[in-house]
C-alpha positions as a printed NumPy array, in Angstrom:
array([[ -66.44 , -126.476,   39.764],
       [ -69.201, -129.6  ,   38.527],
       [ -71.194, -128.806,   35.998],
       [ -73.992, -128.857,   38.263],
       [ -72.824, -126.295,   40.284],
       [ -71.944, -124.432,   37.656],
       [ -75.661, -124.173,   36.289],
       [ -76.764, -123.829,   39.978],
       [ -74.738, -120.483,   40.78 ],
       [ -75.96 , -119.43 ,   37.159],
       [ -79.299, -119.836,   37.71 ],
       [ -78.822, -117.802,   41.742],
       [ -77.706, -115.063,   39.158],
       [ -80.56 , -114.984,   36.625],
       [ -77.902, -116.091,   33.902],
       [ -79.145, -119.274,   32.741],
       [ -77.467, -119.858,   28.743],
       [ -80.387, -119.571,   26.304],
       [ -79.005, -123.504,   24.628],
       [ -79.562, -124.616,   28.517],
       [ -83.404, -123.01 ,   29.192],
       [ -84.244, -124.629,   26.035],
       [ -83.034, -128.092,   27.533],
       [ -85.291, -127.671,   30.76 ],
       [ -88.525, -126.3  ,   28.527],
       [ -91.014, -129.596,   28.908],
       [ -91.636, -130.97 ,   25.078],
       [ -94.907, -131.218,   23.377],
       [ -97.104, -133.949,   24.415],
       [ -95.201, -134.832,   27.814],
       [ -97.057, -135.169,   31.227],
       [ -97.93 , -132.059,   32.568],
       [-101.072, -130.521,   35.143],
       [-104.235, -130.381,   33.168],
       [-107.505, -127.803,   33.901],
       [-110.298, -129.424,   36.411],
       [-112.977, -131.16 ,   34.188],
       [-116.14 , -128.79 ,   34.034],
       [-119.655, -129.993,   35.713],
       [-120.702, -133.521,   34.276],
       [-117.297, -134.436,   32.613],
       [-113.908, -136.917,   33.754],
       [-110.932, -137.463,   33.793],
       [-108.486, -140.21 ,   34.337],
       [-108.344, -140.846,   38.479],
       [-110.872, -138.346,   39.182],
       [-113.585, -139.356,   41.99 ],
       [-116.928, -139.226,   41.113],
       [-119.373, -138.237,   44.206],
       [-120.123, -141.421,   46.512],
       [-117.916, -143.639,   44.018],
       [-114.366, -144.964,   43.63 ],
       [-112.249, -144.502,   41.076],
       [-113.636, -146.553,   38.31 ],
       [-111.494, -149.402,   36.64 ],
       [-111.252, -148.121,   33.561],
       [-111.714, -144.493,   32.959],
       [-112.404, -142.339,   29.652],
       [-110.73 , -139.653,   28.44 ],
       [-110.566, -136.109,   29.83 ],
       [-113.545, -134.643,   28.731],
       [-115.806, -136.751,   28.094],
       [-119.688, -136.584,   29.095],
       [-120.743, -138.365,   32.291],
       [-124.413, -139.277,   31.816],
       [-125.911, -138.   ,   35.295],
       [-128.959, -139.621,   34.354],
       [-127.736, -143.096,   34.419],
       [-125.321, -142.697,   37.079],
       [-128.237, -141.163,   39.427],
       [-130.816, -143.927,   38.146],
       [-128.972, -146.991,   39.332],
       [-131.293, -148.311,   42.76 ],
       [-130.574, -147.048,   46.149],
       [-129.44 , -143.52 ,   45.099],
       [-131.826, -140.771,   45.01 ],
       [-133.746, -139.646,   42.055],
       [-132.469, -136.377,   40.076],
       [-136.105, -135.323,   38.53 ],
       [-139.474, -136.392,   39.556],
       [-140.234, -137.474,   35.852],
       [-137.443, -137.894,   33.558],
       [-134.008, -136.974,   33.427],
       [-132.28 , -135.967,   29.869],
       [-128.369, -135.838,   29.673],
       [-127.398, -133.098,   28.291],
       [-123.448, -132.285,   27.425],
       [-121.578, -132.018,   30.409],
       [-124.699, -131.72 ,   32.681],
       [-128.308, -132.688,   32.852],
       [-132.096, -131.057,   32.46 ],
       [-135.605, -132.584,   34.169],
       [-138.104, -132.84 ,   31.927],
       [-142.278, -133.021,   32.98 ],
       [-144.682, -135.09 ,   30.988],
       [-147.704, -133.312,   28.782],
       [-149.99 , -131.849,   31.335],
       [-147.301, -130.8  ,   33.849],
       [-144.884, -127.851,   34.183],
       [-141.441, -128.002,   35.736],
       [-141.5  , -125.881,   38.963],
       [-138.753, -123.703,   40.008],
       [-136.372, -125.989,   41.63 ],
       [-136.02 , -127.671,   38.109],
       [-136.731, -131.202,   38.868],
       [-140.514, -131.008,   40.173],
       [-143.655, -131.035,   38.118],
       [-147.124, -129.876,   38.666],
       [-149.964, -130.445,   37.   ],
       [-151.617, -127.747,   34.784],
       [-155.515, -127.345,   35.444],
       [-156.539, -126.889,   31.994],
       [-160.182, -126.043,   33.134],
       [-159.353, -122.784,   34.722],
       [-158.217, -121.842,   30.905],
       [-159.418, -118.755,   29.462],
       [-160.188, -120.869,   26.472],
       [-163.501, -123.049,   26.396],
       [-161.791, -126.732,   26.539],
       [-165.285, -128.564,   26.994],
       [-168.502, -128.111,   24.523],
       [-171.459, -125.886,   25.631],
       [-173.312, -128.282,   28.196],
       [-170.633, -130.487,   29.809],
       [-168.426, -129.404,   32.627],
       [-164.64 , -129.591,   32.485],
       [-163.113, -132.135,   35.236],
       [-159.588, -131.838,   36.034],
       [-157.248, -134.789,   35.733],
       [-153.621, -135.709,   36.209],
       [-152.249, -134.604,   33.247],
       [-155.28 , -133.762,   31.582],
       [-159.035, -132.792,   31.947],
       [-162.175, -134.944,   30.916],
       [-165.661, -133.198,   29.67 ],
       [-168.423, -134.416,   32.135],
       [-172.254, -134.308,   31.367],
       [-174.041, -136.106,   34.082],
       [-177.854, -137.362,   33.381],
       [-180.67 , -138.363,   35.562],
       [-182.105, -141.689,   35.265],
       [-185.251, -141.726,   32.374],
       [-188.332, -141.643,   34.089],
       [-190.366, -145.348,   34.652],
       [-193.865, -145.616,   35.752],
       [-194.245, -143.592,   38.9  ],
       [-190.592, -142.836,   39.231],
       [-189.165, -139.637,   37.55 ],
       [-186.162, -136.949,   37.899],
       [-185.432, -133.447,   37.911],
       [-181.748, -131.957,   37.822],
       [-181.669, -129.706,   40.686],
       [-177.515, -128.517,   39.81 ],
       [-175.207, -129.71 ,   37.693],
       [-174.085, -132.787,   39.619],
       [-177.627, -133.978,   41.528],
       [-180.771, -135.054,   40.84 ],
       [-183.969, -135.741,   43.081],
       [-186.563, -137.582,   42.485],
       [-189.933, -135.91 ,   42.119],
       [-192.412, -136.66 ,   44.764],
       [-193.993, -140.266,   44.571],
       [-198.149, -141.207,   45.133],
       [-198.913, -141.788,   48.775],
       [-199.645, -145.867,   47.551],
       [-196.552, -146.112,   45.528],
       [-193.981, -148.047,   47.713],
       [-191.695, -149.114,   44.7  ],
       [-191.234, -145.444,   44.434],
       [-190.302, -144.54 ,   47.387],
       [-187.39 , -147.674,   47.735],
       [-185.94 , -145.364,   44.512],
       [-183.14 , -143.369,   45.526],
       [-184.334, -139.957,   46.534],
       [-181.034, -137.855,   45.728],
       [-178.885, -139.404,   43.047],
       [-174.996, -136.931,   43.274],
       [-172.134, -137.147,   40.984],
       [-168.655, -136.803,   42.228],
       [-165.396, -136.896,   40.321],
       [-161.546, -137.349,   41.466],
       [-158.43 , -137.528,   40.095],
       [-155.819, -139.65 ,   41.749],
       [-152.246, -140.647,   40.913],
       [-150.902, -143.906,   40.601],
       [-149.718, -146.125,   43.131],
       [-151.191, -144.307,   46.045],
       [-150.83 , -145.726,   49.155],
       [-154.114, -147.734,   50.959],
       [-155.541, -147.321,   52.658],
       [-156.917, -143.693,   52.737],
       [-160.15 , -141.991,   52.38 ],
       [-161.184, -140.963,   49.152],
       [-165.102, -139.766,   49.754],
       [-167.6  , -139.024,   53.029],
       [-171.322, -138.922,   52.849],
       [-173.635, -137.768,   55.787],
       [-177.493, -136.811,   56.384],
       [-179.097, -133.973,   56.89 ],
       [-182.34 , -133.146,   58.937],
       [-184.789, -131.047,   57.42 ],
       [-185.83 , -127.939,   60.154],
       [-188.369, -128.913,   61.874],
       [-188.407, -132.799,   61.406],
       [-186.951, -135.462,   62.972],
       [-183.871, -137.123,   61.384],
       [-182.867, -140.894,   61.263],
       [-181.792, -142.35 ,   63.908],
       [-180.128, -145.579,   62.043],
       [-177.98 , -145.357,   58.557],
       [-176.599, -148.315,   56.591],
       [-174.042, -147.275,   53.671],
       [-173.   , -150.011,   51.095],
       [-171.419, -150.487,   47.444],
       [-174.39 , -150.86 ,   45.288],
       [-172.373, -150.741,   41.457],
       [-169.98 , -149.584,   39.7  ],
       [-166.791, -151.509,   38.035],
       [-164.838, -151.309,   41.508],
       [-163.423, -154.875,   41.413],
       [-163.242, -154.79 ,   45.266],
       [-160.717, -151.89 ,   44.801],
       [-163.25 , -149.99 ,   47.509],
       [-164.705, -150.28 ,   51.043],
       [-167.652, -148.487,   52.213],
       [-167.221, -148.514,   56.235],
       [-169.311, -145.721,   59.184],
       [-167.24 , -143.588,   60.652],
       [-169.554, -141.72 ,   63.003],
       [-173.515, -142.011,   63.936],
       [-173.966, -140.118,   60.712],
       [-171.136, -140.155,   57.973],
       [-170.009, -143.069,   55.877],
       [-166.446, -143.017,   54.273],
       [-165.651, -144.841,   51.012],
       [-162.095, -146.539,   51.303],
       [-159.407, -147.203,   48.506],
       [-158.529, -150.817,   49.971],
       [-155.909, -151.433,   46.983],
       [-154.005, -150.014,   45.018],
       [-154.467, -148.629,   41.646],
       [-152.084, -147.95 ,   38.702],
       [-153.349, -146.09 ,   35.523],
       [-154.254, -144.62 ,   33.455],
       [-157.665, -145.825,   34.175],
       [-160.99 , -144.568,   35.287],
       [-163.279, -146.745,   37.568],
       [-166.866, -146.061,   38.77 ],
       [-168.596, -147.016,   42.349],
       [-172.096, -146.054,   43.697],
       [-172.491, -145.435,   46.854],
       [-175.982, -145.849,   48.444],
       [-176.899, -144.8  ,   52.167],
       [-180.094, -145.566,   53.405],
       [-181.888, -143.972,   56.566],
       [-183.882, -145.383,   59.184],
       [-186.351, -143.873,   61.897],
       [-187.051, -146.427,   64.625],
       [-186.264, -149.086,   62.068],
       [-188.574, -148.219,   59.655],
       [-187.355, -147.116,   56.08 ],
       [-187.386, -143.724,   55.577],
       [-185.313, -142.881,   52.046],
       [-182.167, -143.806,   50.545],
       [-179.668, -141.663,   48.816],
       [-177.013, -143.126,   46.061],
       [-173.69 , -141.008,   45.236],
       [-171.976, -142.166,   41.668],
       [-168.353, -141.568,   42.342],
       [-166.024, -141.386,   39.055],
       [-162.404, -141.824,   39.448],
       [-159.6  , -140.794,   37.346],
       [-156.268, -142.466,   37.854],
       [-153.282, -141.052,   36.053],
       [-150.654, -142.622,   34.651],
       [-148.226, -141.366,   36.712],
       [-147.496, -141.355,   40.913],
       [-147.28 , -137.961,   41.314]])
């Protein structure tokens, strides 16, 4: 009998020679089956989600950085703010002011005003912003000749009643408001940031014409100030804004009866624009 069938009815039998098993036994360092790679690692010819097989490959077990792989353009984002690689997978990370939220990748913004802690000084008002908060203390205009204020709340002011002959006084706004918002970068225009309306007394007739219009403020033609009814004015974000930054527009709306002047009131609208789009 060959040799070969000799060591093939040996093996049917179970009685391989020990010098022969020793042959067959692969040696060190020979090609053999190695363990899958674990989450975020390679190896040579593996297939990386929505990707070839890469021309040259690194060893088996080396890190694959998720966060550049996932940041090149046209694939979707892996965290809302910043991805850090981390070995053999990845974390999201939130900037200061934000917390991660429970799916790991989103972040929301923490409203340090509602803080058990005082965060403002006695007198101002905490406003919250993206990322952040900013102390507020809004003042009426100083009094001038016939013309004076009193602070009615913490964000208006009316003007005290003016002499029957005094018609400079009564072309002085007759409400002055304060308004504050926050807003994140790179929001898209246009869209309707602010809406002012009248208000009838009981008892006495309202106007019957309004005119609204940007009156100051460091806008830089950033706004529009457009009707949208009989009685409510909207203030527009026409372009868009990228911050941080803060910009200020007043808003003035002035009422008519039968096309006579009857009072005008002026909003002051703060805006807080954070540094990032989210």
């Amino acid at each position: 009998m060959r040799a070969g069938g000799a060591d093939a009815a040996l093996q049917l039998r179970g009685r391989i020679p020990p010098e022969r098993r020793r042959r067959r036994q692969r040696l060190p360092g020979t090609p053999g089956r190695s363990p899958p790679p674990p989450r975020g690692r390679v190896c040579a010819g593996e297939r990386l989600p929505g990707r070839g097989l890469r021309k040259a490959r690194p060893p088996c077990g080396l890190d694959v950085n998720e966060c550049e792989l996932y940041g090149q353009e046209g694939r979707s984002r892996l965290c809302m703010h910043a991805c850090v690689n981390t070995p053999g997978s990845y974390r999201c990370a939130c900037p200061s002011g934000y917390r991660t939220l429970a799916d790991g990748k989103s972040c929301e913004d923490v409203d340090e005003c509602v803080s058990p802690q005082h965060v403002c000084p006695r007198g101002t008002v905490c406003i919250n912003t993206g990322g952040g908060f900013q102390c507020v203390s809004p003042e009426c205009p100083e009094g001038s000749g016939n013309v004076s204020y009193v602070k009615t709340s913490p964000f208006q002011c009316e003007r005290n009643p003016c002499p029957m002959d005094s018609r400079p006084c009564r072309h002085m706004p007759k409400t002055i408001s304060f308004h504050y918002l926050s807003l994140p970068s790179n929001l898209k225009t246009p869209i309707t940031l602010f809406r002012m309306a009248t208000a009838s007394a009981p008892g006495r007739p309202g106007p019957n014409s309004l005119r609204f219009g940007i009156v100051g403020g460091n806008s830089r033609g950033h706004f529009v100030m457009q009707r949208s009814d009989r009685q409510t004015g909207e203030l527009l974000l026409a372009q868009t804004l990228e911050g941080p930054q803060t910009l200020e527009v007043d808003v003035d709306m002035s009422e008519y009866l039968d096309r006579s002047f009857q009072a005008n009131h002026v909003s002051k609208v703060t805006i807080f624009v954070s540094p990032y789009d989210f």
